[in-house]
C-alpha positions as CSV (number, residue, x, y, z in Angstrom):
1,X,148.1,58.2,-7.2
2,X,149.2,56.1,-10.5
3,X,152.4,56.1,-11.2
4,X,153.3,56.1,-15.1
5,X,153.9,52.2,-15.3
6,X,156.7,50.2,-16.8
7,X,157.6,48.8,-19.8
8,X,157.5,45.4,-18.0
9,X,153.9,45.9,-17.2
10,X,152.7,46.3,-20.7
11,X,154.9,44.1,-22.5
12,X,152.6,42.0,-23.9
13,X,150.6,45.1,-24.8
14,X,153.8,46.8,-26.2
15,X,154.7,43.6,-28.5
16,X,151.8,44.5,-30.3
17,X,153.1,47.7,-31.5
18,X,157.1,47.5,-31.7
19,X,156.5,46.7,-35.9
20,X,155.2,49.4,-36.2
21,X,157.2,53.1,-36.8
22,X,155.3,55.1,-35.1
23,X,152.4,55.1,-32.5
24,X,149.4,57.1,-33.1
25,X,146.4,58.0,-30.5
26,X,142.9,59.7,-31.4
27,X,141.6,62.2,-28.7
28,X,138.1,63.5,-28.9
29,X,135.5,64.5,-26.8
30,X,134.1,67.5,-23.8
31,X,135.5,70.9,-24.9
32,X,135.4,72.5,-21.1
33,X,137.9,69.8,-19.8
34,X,140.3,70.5,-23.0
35,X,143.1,72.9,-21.7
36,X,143.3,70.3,-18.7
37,X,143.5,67.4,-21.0
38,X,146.0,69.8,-23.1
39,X,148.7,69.8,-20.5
40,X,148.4,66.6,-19.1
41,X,149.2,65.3,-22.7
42,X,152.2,67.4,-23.1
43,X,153.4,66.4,-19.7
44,X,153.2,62.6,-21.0
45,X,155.9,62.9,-23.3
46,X,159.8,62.7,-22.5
47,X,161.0,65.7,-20.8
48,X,157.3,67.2,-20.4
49,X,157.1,68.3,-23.2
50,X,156.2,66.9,-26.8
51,X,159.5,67.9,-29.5
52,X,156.6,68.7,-31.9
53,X,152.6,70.1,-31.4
54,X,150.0,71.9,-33.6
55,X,146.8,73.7,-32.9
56,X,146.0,74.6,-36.6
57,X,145.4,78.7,-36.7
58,X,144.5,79.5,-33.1
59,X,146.9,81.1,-30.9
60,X,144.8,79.8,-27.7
61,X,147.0,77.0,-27.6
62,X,145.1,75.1,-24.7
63,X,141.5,76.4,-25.7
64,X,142.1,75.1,-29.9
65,X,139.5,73.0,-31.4
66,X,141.8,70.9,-32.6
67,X,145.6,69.6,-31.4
68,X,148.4,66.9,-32.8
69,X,151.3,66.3,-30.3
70,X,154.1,64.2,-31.2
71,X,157.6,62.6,-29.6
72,X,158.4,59.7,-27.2
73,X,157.2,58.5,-24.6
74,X,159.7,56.6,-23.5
75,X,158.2,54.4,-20.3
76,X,155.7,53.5,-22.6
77,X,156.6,52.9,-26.2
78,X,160.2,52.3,-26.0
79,X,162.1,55.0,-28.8
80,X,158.9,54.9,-30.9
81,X,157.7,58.3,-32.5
82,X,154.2,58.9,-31.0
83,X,151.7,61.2,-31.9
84,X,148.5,61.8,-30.3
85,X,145.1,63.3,-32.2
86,X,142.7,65.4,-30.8
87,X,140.1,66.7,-31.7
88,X,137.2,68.2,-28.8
89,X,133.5,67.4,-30.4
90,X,131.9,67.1,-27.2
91,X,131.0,65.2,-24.6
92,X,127.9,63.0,-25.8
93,X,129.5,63.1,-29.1
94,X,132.6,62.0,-27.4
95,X,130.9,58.5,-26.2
96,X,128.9,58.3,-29.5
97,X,132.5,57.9,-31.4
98,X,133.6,55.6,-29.4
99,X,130.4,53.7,-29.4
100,X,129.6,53.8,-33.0
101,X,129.6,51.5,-35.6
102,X,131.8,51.9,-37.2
103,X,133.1,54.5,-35.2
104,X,132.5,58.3,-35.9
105,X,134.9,59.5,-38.6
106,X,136.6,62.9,-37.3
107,X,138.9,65.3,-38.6
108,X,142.1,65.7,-36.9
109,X,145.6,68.0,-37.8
110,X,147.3,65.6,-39.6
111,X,151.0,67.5,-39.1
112,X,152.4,68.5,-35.6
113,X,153.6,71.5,-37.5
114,X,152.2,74.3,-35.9
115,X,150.1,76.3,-38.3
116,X,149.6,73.5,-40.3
117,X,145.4,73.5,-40.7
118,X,145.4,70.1,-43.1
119,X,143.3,67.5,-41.6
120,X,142.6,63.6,-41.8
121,X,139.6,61.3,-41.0
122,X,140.2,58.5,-38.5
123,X,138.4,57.2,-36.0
124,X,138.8,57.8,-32.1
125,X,140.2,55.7,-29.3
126,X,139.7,57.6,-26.1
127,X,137.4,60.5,-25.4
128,X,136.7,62.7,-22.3
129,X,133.6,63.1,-21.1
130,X,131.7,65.9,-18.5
131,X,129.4,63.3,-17.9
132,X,128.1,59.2,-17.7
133,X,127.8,57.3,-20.0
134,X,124.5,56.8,-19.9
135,X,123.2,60.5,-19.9
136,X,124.7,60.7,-23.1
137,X,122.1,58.1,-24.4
138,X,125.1,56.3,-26.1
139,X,125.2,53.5,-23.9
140,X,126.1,50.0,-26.3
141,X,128.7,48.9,-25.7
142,X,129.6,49.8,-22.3
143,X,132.6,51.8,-22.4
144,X,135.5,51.6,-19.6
145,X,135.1,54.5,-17.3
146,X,138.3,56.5,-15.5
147,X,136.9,59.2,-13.7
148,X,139.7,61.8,-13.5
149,X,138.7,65.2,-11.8
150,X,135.6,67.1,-10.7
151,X,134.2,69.7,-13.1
152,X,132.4,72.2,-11.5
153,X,129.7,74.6,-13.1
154,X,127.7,77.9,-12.5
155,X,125.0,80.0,-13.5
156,X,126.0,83.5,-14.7
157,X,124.1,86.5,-15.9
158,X,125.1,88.7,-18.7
159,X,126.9,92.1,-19.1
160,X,124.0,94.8,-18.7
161,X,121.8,92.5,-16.9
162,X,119.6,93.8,-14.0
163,X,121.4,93.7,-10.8
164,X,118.0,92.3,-9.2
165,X,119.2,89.3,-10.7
166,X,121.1,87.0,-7.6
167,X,120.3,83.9,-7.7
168,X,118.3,81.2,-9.7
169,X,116.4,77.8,-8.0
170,X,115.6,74.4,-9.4
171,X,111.7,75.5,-9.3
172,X,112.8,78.6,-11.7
173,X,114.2,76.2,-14.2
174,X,111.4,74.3,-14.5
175,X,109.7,77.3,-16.1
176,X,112.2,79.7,-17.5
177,X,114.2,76.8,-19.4
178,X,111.6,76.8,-22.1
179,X,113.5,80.3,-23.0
180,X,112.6,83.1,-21.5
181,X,111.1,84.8,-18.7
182,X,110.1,88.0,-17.1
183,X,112.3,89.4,-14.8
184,X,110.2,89.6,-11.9
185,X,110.0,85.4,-11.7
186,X,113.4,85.6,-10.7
187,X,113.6,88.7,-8.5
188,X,109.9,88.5,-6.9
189,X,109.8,92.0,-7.9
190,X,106.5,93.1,-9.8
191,X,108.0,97.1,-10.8
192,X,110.9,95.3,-12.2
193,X,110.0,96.3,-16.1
194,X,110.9,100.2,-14.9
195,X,113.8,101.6,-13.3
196,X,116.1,99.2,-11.8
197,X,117.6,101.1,-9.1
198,X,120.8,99.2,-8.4
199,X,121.9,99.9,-11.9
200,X,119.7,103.3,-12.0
201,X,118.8,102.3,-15.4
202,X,116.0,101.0,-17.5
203,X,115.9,97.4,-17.7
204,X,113.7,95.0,-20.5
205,X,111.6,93.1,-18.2
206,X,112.3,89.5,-20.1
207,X,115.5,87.1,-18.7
208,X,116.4,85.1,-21.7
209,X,118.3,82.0,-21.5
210,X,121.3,80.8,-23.5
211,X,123.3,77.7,-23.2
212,X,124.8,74.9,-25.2
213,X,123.4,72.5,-27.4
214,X,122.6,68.7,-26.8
215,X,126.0,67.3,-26.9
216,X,127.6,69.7,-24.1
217,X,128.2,68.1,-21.0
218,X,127.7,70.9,-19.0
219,X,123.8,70.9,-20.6
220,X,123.6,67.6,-19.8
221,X,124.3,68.1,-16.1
222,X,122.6,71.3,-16.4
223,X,119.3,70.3,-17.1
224,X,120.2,66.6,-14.7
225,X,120.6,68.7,-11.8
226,X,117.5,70.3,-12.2
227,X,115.2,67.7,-13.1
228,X,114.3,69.1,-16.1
229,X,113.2,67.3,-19.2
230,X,111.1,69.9,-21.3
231,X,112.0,71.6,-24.4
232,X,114.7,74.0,-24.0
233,X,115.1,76.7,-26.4
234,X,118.5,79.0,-26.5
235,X,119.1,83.2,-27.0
236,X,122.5,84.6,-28.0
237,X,123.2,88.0,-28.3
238,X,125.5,89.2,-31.2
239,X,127.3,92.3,-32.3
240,X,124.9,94.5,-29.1
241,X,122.2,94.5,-30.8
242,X,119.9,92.3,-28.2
243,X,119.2,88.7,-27.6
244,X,117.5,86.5,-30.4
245,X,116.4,82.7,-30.6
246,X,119.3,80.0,-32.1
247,X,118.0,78.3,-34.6
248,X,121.2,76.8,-36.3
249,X,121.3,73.2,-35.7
250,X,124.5,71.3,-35.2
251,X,125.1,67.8,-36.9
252,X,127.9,66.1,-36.0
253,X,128.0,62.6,-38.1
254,X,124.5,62.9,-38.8
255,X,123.9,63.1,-35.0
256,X,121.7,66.3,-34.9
257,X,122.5,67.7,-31.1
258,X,119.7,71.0,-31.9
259,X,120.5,74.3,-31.3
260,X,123.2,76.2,-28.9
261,X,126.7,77.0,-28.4
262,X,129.3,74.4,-29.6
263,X,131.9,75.3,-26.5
264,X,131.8,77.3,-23.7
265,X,134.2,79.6,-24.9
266,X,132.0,80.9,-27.2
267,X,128.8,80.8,-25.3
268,X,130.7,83.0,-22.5
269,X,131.2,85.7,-25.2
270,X,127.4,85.8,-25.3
271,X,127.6,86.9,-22.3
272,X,129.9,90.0,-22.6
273,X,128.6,91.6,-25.5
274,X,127.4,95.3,-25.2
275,X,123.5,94.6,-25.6
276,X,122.2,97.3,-23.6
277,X,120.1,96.9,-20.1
278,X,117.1,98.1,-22.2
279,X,117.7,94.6,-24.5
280,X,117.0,92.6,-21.9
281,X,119.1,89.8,-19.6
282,X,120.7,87.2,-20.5
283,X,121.5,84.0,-18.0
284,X,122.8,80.3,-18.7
285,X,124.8,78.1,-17.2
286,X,128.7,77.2,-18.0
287,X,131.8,75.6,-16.9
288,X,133.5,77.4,-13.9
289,X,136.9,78.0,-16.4
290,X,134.6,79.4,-19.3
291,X,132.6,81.6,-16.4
292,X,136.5,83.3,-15.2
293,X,136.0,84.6,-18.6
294,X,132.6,85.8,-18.1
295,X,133.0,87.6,-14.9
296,X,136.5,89.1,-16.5
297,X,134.6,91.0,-19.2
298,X,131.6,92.8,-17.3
299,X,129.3,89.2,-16.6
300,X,128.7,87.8,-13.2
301,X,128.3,84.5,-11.4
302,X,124.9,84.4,-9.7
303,X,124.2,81.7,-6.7
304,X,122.5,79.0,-7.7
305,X,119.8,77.6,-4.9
306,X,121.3,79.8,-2.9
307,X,125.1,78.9,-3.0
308,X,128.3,78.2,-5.1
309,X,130.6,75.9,-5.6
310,X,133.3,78.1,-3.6
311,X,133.4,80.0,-0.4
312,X,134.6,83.8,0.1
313,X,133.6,84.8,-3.6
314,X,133.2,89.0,-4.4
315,X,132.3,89.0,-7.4
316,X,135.5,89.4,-9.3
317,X,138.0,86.5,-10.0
318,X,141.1,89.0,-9.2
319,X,142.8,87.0,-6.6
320,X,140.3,84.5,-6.4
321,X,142.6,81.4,-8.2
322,X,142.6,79.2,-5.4
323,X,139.0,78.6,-4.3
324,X,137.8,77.0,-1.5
325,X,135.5,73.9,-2.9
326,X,134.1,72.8,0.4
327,X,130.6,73.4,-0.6
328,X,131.4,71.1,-2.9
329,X,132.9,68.2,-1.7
330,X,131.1,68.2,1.3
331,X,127.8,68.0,-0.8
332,X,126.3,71.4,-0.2
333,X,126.4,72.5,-3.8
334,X,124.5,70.0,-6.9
335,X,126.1,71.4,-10.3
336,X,129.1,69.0,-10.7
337,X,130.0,66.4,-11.8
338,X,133.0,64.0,-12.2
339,X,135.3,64.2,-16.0
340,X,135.4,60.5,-17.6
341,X,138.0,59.7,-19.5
342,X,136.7,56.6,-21.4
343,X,138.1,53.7,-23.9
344,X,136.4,51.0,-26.3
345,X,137.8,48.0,-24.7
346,X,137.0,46.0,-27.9
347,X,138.4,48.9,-30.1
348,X,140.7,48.1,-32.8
349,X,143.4,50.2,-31.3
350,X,143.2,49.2,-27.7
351,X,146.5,47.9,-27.1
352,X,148.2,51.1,-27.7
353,X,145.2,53.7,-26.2
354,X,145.2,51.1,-23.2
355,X,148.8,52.5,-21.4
356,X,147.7,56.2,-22.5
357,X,144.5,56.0,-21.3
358,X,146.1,54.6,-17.9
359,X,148.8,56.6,-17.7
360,X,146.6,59.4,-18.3
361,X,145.0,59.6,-15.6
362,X,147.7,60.4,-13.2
363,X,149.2,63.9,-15.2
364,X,145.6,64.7,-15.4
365,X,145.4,64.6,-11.8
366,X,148.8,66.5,-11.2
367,X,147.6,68.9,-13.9
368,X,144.2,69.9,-11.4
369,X,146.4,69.8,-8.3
370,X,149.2,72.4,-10.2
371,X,147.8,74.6,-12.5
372,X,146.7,78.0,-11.2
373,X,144.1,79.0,-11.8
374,X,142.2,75.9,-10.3
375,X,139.4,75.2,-12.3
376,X,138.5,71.8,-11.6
377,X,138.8,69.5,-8.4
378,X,141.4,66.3,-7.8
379,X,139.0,63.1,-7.0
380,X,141.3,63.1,-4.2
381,X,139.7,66.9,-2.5
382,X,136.4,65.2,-3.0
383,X,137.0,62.8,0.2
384,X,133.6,60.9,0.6
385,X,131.5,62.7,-1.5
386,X,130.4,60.9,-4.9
387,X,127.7,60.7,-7.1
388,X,126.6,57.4,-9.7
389,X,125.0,59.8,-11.7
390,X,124.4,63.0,-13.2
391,X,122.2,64.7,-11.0
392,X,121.7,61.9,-8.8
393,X,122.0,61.8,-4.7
394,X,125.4,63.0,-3.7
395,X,126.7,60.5,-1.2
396,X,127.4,59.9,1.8
């Protein structure tokens, strides 16, 4: 593992920043990696812990939109105040800020006051990413790469959905991902629009599918893993009252990324709203940490080609913070894929993001190993299994 490295190393890079009072960093990018990245940046500062951090109005301090740390860091930066931005837009509109030109001009907290919601423009320097560079489409200039965990993903099925509903294949996909479906393409069951006697209720014979939009990494390896390249069109179901196509389109810095959820946090509510049986079901896929929330309000994780990424799962994620990810680092189970962390080497900040974006990498990968529940994987768990790709080969 890296070891935070000395001021020796870097001091040509630090001679670059010692006129200055104050270091700043600019943060940006996948929203399911966030609460990792959130405590692997507070652990970078002196003592652990930054003396100063806002999240604007949110009391989810890791799962905020938005976050301004500030202190010393002292291995780094000497006694200099440093303050890092961030700001999680997504993964492909993560590597589009970085590869812009000029760069993307995002809002960040401008205060470490906590509470404080004021914002100002600037431009990023690093940004995470759930996947390559080049499934963003982003892909000039070619960005430096740190892969820093594994982030696995599931399917999962709504609250109220029929109980037929186990598992989903690659062949499904290539049909129901154009929206909907009826339920017996998934269960093989032909009665399925009458009583569904697990749940010994009626059940809407359509599966509709939700999911993010275009600039969610977890879409991105979504639709990778299964091969699909169709149109994909996205339900949500709000206030119980049944499942209805998005048609809101997100534009971020007149990138339009079409319609669905803007995190997974707010997609796995979707899932857990009180739409009766009768309504219809509801199935997408989502980041393992966003699907703990899921199952924890009434949803469930269904198999996907048959397996998950885990062994010994019931059902219920009481207990279950430890999981055993041999299915997927022994290449068994597709939907994954590694978390980039990447940096503009010809950005105008570079000698200051260079030593965080370094350094980074190593609290990152303490954060994965440490933090209970374990949502993501260390790089080191994976052993010989790698893919060059999202959805490529898994090797060896």
């Amino acid at each position: 593992m890296k070891k935070i490295l000395t001021l020796a190393v870097f001091g040509g890079l630090l001679a670059a920043t010692t006129l200055q009072a104050q270091v700043s960093i600019y943060v940006c990018g996948s929203t399911a990696f966030r609460s990792n990245a959130y405590r692997a940046i507070r652990s970078m500062f002196d003592g652990g812990a930054p003396s100063a951090q806002n999240t604007g109005s949110t009391a989810n301090n890791s799962g905020a939109g938005q976050m301004t740390f500030q202190g010393t860091i002292t291995p780094l930066f000497g006694a200099q105040t440093v303050t890092i931005f961030c700001d999680w837009t997504g993964s492909a509109q993560g590597v589009h800020s970085l590869t812009a030109s000029p760069g993307d001009s995002l809002p960040f907290l401008s205060s470490a006051v906590q509470g404080s919601v004021t914002t100002v423009n600037h431009t990023a320097d690093l940004a995470f990413s759930d996947v390559f560079q080049l499934t963003t489409g982003f892909n000039t200039p070619t960005l430096s790469d740190e892969q820093v965990a594994v982030q696995p993903f599931v399917w999962c099925k709504s609250i109220n959905a029929s109980a037929s509903i186990t598992n989903i294949t690659i062949q499904q996909l290539k049909f129901a991902l154009q929206g909907s479906c009826p339920l017996s393409y998934l269960t093989g069951r032909t009665n399925d629009y009458n009583l569904d006697t697990n749940a010994n209720t009626i059940v809407s014979n359509t599966v509709y599918f939700t999911g993010r939009n275009k600039d969610s990494g977890s879409r991105l390896i979504a639709l990778s893993d299964s091969l699909y390249s169709g149109s994909v069109n996205m339900y949500e179901s709000t206030n119980g009252v049944g499942w209805h196509l998005m048609t809101s389109v997100q534009t971020v810095n007149g990138v339009p990324y079409g319609t669905g959820f803007s995190s997974g946090g707010i997609e796995a509510a979707t899932f857990y709203t009180t739409a009766p049986a009768s309504a219809g079901s509801g199935v997408g896929y989502i980041a393992y940490a966003d699907a703990r929330t899921v199952v924890g309000n009434g949803g469930q994780i269904i198999t996907y080609n048959g397996g998950l990424p885990f062994n010994g799962w019931t059902g219920t994620t009481n207990g279950f913070d430890n999981p055993d990810w041999t299915p997927v680092t022994t290449g068994k189970y597709s939907l994954w894929g590694p978390e980039h962390l990447f940096i503009n080497p010809s950005g105008g900040n570079y000698a200051n993001a260079y030593p965080v974006w370094t350094n980074l990498v190593s609290y990152i990968d303490l954060d994965v190993s440490n933090t209970v529940p374990h949502t993501a994987i260390q790089l080191s768990a994976m052993g010989n299994t790698s893919r060059t790709s999202d959805g490529g080969k898994i090797a060896p």
